[in-house]
CHARMM-style PDB file with segment names, atoms N, HN, CA, C and O in Angstrom:
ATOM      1  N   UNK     1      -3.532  17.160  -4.948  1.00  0.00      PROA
ATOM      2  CA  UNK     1      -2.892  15.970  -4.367  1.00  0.00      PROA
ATOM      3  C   UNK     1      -1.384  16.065  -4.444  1.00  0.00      PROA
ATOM      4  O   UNK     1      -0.803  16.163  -5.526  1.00  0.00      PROA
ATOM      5  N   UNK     2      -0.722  16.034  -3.209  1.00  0.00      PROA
ATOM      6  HN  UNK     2      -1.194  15.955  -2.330  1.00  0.00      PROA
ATOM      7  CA  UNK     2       0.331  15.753  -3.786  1.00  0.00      PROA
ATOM      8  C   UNK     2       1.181  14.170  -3.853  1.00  0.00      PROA
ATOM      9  O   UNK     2       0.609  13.131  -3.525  1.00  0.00      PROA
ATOM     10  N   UNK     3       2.860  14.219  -4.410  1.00  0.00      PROA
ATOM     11  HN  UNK     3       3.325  15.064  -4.676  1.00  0.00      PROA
ATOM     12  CA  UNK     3       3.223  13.245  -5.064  1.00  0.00      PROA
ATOM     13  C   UNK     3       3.122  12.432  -4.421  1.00  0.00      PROA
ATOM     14  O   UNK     3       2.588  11.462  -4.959  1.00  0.00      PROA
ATOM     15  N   UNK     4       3.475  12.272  -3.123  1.00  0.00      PROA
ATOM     16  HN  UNK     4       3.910  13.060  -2.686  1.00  0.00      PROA
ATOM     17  CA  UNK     4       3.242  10.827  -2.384  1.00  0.00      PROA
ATOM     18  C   UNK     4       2.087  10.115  -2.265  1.00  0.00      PROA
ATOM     19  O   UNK     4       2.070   8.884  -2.254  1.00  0.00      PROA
ATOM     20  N   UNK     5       0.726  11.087  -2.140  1.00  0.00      PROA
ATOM     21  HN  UNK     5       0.740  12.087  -2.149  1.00  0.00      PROA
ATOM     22  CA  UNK     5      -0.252  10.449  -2.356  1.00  0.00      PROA
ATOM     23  C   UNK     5      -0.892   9.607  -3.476  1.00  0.00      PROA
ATOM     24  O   UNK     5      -1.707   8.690  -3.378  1.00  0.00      PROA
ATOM     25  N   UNK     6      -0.142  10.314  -4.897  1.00  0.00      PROA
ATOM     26  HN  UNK     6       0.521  11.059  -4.976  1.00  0.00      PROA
ATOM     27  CA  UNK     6      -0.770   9.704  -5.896  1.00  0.00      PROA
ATOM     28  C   UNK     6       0.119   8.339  -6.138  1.00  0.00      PROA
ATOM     29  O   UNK     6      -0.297   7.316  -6.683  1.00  0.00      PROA
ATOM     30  N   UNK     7       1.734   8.608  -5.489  1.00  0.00      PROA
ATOM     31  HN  UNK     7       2.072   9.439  -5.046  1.00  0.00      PROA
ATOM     32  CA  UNK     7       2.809   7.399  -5.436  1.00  0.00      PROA
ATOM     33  C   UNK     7       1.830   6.173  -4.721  1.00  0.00      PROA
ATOM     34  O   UNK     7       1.710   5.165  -5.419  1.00  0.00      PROA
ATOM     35  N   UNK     8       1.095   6.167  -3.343  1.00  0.00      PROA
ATOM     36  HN  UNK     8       1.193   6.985  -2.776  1.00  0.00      PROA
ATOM     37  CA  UNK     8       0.725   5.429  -3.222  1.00  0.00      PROA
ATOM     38  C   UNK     8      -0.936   5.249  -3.783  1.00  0.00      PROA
ATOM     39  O   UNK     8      -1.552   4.251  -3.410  1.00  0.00      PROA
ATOM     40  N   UNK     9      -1.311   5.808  -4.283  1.00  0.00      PROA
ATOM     41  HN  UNK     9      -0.811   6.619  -4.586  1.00  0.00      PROA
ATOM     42  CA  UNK     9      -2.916   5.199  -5.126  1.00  0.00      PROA
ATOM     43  C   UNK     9      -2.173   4.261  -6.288  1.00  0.00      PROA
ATOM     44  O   UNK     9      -2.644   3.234  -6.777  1.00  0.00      PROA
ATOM     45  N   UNK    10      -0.930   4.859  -6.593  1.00  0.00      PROA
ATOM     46  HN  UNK    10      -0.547   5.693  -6.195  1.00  0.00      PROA
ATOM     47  CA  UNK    10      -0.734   4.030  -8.005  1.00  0.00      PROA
ATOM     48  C   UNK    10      -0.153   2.912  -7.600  1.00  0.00      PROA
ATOM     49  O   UNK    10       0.010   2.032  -8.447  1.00  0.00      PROA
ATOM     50  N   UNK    11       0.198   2.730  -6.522  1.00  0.00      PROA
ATOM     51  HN  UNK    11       0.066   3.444  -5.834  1.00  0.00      PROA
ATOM     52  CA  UNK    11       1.109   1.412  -5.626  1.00  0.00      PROA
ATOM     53  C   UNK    11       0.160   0.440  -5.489  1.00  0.00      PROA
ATOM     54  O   UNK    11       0.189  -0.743  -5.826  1.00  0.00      PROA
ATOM     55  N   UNK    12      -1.123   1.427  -4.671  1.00  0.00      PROA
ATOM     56  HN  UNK    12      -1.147   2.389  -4.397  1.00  0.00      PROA
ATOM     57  CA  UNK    12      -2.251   0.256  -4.590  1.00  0.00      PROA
ATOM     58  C   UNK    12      -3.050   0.067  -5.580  1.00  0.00      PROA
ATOM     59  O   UNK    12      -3.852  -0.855  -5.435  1.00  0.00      PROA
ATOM     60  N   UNK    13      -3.085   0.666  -6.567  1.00  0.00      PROA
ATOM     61  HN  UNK    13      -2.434   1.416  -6.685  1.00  0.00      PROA
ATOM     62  CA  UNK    13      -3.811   0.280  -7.892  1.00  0.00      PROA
ATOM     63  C   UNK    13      -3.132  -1.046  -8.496  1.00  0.00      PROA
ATOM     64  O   UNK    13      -3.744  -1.904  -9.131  1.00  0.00      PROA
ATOM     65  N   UNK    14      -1.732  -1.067  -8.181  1.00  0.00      PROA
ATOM     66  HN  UNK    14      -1.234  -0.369  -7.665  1.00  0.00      PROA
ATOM     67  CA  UNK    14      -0.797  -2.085  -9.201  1.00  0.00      PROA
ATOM     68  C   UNK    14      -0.531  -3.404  -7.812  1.00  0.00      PROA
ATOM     69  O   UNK    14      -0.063  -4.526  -8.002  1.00  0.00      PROA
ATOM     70  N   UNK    15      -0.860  -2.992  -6.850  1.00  0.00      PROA
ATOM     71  HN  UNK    15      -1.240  -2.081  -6.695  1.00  0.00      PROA
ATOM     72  CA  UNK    15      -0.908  -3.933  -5.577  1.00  0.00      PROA
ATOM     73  C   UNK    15      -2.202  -4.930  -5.965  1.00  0.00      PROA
ATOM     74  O   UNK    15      -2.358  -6.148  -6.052  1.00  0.00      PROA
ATOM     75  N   UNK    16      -2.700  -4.226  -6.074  1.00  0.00      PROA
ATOM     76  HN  UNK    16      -2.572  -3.237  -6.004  1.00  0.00      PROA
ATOM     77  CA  UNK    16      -4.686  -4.652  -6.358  1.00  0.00      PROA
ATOM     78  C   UNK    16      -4.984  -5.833  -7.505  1.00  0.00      PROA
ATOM     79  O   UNK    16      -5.537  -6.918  -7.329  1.00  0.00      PROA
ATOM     80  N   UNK    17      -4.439  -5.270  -8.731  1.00  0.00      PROA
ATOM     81  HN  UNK    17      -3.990  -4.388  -8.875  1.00  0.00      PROA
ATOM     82  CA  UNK    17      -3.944  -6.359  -9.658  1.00  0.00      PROA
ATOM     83  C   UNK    17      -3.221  -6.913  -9.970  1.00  0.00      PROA
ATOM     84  O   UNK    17      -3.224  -7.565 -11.014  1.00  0.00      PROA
ATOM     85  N   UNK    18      -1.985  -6.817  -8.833  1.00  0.00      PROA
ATOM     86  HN  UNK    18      -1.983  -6.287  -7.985  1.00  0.00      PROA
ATOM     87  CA  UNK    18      -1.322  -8.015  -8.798  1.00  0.00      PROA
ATOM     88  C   UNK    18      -1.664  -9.135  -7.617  1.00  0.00      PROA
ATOM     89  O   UNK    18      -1.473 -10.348  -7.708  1.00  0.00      PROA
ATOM     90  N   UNK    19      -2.155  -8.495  -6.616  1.00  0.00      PROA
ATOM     91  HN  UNK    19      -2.310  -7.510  -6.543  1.00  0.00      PROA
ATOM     92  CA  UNK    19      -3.007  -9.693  -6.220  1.00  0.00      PROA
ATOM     93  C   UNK    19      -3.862 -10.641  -6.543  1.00  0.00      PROA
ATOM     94  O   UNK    19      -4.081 -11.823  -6.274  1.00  0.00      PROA
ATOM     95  N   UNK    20      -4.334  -9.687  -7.275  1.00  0.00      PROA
ATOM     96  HN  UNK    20      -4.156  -8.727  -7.493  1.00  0.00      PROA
ATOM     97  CA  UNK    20      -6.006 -10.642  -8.282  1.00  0.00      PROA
ATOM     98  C   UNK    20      -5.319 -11.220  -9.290  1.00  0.00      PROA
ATOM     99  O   UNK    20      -6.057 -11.990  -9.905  1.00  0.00      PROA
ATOM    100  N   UNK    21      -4.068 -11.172  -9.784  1.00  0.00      PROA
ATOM    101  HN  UNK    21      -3.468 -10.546  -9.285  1.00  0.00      PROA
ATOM    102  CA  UNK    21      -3.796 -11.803 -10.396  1.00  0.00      PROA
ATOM    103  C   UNK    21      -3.158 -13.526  -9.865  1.00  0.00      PROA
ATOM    104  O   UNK    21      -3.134 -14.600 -10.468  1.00  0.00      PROA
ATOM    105  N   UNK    22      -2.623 -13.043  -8.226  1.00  0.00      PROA
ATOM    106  HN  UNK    22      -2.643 -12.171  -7.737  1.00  0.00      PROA
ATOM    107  CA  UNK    22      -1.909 -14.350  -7.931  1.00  0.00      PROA
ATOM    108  C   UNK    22      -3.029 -14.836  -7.355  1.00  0.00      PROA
ATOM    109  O   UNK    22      -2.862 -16.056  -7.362  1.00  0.00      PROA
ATOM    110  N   UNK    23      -4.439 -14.511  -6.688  1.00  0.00      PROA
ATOM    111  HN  UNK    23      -4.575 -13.520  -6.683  1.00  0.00      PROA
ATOM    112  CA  UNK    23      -5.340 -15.148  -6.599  1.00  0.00      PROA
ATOM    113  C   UNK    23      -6.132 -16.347  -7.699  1.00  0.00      PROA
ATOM    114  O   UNK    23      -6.715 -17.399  -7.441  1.00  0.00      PROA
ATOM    115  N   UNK    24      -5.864 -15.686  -8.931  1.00  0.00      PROA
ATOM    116  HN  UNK    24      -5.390 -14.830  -9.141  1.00  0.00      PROA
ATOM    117  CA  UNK    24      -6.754 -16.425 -10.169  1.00  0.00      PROA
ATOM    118  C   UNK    24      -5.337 -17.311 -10.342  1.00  0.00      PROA
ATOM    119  O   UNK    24      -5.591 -18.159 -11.199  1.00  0.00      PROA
ATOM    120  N   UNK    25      -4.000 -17.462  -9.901  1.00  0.00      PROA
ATOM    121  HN  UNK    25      -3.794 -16.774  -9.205  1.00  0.00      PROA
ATOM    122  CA  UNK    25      -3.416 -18.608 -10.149  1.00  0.00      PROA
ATOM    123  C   UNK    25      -3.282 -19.448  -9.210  1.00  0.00      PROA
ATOM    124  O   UNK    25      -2.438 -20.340  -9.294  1.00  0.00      PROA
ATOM    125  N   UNK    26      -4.169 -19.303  -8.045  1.00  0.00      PROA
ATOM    126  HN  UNK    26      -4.855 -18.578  -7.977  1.00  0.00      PROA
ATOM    127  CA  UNK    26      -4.124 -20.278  -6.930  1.00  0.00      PROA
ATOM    128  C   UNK    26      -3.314 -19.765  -5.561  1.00  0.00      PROA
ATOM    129  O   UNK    26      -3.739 -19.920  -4.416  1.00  0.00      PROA
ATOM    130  N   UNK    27      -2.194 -19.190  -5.886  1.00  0.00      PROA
ATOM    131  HN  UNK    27      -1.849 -19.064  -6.816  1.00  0.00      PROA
ATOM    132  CA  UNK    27      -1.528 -18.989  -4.929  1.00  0.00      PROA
ATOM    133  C   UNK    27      -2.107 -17.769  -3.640  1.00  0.00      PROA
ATOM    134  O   UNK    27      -1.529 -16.682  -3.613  1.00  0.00      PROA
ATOM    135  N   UNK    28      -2.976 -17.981  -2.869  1.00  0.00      PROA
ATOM    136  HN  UNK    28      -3.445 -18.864  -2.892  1.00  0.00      PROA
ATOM    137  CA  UNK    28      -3.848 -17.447  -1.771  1.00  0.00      PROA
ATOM    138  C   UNK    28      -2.866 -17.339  -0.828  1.00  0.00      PROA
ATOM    139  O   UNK    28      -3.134 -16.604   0.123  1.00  0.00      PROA
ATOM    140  N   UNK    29      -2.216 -17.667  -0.835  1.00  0.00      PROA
ATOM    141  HN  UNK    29      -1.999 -18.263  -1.607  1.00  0.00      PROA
ATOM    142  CA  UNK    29      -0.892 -17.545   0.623  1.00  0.00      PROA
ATOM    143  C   UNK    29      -0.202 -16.231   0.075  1.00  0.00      PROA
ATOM    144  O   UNK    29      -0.060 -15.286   0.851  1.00  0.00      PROA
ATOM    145  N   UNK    30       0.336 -16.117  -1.550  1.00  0.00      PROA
ATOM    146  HN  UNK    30       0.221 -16.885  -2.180  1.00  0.00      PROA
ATOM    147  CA  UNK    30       1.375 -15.623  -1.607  1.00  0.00      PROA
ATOM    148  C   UNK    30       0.369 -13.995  -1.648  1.00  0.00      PROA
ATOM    149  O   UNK    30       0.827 -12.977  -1.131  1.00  0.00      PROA
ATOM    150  N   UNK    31      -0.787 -14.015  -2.232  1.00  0.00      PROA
ATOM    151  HN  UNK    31      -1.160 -14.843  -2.652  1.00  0.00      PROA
ATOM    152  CA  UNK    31      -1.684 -12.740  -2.389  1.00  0.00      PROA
ATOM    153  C   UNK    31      -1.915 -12.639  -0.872  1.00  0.00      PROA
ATOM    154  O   UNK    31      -1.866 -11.492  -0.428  1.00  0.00      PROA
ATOM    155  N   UNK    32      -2.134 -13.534  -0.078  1.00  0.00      PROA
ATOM    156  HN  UNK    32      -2.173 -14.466  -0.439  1.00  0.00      PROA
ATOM    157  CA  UNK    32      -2.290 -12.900   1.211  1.00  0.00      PROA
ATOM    158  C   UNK    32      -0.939 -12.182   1.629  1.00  0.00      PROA
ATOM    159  O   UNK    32      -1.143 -11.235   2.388  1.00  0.00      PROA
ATOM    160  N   UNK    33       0.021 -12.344   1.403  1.00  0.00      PROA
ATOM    161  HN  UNK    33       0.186 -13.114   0.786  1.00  0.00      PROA
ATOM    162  CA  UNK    33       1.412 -11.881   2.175  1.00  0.00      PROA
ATOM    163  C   UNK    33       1.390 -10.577   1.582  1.00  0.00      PROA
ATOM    164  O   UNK    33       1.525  -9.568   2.275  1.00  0.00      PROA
ATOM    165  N   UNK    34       1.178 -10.524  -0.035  1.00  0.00      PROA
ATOM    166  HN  UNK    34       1.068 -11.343  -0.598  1.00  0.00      PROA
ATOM    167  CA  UNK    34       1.258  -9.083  -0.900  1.00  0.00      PROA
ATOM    168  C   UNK    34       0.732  -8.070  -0.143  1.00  0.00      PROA
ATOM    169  O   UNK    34       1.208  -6.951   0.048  1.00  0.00      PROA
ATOM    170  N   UNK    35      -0.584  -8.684   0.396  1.00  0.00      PROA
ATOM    171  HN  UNK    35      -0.970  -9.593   0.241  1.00  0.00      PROA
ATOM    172  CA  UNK    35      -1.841  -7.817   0.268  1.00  0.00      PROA
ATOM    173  C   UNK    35      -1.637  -6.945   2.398  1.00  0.00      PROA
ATOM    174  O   UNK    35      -1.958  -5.910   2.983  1.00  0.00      PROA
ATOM    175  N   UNK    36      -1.005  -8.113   2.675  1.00  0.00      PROA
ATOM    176  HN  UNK    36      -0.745  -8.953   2.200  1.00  0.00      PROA
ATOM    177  CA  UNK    36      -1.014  -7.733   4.317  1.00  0.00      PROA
ATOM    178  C   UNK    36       0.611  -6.989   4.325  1.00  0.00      PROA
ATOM    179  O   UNK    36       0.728  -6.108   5.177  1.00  0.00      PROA
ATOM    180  N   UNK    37       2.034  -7.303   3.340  1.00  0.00      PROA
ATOM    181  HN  UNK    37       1.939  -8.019   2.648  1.00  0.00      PROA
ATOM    182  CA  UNK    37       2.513  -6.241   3.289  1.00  0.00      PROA
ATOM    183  C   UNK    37       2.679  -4.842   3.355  1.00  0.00      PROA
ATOM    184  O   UNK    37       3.401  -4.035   3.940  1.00  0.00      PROA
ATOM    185  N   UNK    38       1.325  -4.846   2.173  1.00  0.00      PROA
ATOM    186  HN  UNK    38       0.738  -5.501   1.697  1.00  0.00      PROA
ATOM    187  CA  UNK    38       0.523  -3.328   1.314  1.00  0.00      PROA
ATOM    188  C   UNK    38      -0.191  -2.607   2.500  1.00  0.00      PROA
ATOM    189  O   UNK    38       0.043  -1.484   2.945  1.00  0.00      PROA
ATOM    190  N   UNK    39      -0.865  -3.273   2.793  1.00  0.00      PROA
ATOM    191  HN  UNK    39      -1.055  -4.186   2.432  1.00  0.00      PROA
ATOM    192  CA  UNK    39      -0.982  -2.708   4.128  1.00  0.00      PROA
ATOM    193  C   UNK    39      -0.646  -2.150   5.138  1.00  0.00      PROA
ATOM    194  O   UNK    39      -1.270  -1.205   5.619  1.00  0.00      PROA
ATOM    195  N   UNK    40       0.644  -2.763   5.738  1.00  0.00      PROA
ATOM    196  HN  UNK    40       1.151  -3.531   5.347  1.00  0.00      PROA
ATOM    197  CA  UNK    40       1.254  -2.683   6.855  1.00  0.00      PROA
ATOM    198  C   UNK    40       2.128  -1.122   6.386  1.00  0.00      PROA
ATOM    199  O   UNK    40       2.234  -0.279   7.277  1.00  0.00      PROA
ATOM    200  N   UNK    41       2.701  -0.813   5.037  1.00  0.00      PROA
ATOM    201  HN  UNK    41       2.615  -1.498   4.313  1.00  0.00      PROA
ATOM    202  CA  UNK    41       2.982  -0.241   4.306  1.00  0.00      PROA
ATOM    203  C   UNK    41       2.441   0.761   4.125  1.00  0.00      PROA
ATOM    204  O   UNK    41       3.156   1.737   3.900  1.00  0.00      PROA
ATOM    205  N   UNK    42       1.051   0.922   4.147  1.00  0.00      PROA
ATOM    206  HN  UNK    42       0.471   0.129   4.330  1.00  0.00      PROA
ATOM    207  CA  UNK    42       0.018   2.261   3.632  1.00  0.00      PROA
ATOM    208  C   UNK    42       0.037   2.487   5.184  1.00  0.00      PROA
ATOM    209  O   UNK    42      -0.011   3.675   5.503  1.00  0.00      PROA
ATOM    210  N   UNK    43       0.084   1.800   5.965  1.00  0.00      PROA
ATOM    211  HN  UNK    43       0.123   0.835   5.706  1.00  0.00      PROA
ATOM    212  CA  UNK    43      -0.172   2.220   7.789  1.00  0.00      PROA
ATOM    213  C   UNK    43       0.510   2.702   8.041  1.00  0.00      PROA
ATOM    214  O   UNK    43       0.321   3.715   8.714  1.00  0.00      PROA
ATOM    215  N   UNK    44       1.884   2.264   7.637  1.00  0.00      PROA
ATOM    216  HN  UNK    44       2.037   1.441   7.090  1.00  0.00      PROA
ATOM    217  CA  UNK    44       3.030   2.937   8.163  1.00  0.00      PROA
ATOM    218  C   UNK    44       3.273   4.648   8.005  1.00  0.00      PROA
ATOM    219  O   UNK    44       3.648   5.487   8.825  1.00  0.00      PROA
ATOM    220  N   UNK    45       2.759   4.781   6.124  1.00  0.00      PROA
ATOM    221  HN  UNK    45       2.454   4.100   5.458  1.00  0.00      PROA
ATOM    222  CA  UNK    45       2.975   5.759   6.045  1.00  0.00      PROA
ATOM    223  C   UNK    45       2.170   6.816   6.365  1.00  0.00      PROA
ATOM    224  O   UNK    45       2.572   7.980   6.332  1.00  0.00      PROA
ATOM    225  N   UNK    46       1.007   6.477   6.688  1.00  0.00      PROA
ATOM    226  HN  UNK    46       0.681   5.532   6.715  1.00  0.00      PROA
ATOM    227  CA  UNK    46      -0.333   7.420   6.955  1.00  0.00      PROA
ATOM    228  C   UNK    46      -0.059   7.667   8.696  1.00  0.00      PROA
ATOM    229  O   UNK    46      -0.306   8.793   9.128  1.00  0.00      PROA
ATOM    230  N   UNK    47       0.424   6.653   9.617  1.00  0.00      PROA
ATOM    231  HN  UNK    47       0.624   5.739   9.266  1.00  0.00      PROA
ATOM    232  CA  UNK    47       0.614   7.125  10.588  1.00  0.00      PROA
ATOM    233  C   UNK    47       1.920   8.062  11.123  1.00  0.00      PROA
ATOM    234  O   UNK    47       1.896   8.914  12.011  1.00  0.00      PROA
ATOM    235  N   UNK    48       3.174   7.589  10.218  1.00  0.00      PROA
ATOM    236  HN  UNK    48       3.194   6.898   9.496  1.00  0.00      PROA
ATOM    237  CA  UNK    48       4.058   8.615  10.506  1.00  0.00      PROA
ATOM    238  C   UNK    48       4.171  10.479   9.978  1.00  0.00      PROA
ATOM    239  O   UNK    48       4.684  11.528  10.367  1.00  0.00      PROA
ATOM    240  N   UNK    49       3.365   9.986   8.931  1.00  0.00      PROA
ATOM    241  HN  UNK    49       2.948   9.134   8.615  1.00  0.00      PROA
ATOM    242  CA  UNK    49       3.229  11.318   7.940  1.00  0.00      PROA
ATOM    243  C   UNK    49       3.032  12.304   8.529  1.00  0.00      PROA
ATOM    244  O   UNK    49       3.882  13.192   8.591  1.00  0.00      PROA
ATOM    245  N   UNK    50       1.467  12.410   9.297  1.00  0.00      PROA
ATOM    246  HN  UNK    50       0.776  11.688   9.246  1.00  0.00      PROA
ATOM    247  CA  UNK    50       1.140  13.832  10.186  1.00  0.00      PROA
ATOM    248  C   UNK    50       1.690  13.783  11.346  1.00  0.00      PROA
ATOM    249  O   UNK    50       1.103  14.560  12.099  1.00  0.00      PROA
ATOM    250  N   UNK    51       2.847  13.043  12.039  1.00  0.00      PROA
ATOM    251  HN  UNK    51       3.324  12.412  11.428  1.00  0.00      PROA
ATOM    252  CA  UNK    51       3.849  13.627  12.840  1.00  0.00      PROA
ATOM    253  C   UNK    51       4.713  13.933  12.214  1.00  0.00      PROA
ATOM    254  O   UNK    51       5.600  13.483  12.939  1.00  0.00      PROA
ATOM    255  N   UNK    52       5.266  14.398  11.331  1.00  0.00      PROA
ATOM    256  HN  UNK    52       4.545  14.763  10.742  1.00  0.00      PROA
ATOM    257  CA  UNK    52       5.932  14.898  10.690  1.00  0.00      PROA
ATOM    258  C   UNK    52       5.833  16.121  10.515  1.00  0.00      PROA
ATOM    259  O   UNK    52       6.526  17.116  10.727  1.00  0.00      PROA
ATOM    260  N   UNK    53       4.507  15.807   9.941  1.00  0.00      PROA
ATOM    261  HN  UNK    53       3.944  14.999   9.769  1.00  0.00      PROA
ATOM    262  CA  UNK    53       4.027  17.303   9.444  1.00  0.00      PROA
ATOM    263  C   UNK    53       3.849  18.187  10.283  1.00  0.00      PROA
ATOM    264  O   UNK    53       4.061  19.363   9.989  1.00  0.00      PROA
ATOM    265  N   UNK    54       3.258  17.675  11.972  1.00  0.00      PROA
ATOM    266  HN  UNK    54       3.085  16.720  12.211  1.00  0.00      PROA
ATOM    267  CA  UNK    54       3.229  18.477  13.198  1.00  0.00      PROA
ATOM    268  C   UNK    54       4.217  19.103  13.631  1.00  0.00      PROA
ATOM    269  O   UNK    54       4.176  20.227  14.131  1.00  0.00      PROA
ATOM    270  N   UNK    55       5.597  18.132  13.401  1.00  0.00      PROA
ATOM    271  HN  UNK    55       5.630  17.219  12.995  1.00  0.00      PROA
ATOM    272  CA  UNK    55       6.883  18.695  13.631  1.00  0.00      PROA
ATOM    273  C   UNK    55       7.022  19.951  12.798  1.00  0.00      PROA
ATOM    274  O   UNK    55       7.271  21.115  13.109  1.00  0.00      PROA
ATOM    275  N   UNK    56       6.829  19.464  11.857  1.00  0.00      PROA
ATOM    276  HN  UNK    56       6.627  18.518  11.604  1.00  0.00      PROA
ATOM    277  CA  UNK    56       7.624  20.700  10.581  1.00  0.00      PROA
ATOM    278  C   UNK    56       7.294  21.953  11.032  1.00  0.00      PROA
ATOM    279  O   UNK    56       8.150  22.832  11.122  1.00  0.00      PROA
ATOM    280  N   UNK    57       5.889  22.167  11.390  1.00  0.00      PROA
ATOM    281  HN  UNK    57       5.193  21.453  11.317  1.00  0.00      PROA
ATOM    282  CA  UNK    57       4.855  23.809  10.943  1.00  0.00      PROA
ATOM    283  C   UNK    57       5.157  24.164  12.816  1.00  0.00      PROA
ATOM    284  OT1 UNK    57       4.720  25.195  13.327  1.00  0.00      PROA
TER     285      UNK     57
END
């Protein structure tokens, strides 16, 4: 694996429980925003990545 990948497992590992954490205090708006951030975020990078990589090689 390399570093970016494990950068983001550990992003969404600490994404994951910090959501569940603002869920168990009520706040469902603010875990929804976290959680659709994290997302938009892991998309971003998974879709730009292998054009990149196409470029490079």
């Amino acid at each position: 694996m390399t570093r970016p990948q494990l950068t983001m497992i550990a992003g969404a590992i600490l994404a994951a429980f910090g959501t569940g954490g603002m869920v168990a205090r009520g706040s469902y708006t603010e875990a929804a925003i976290v959680a659709a951030a994290w997302l938009i975020l892991v998309g971003l990078f998974f879709i730009v990545r292998p054009r990149n990589d196409a470029e490079a090689s």
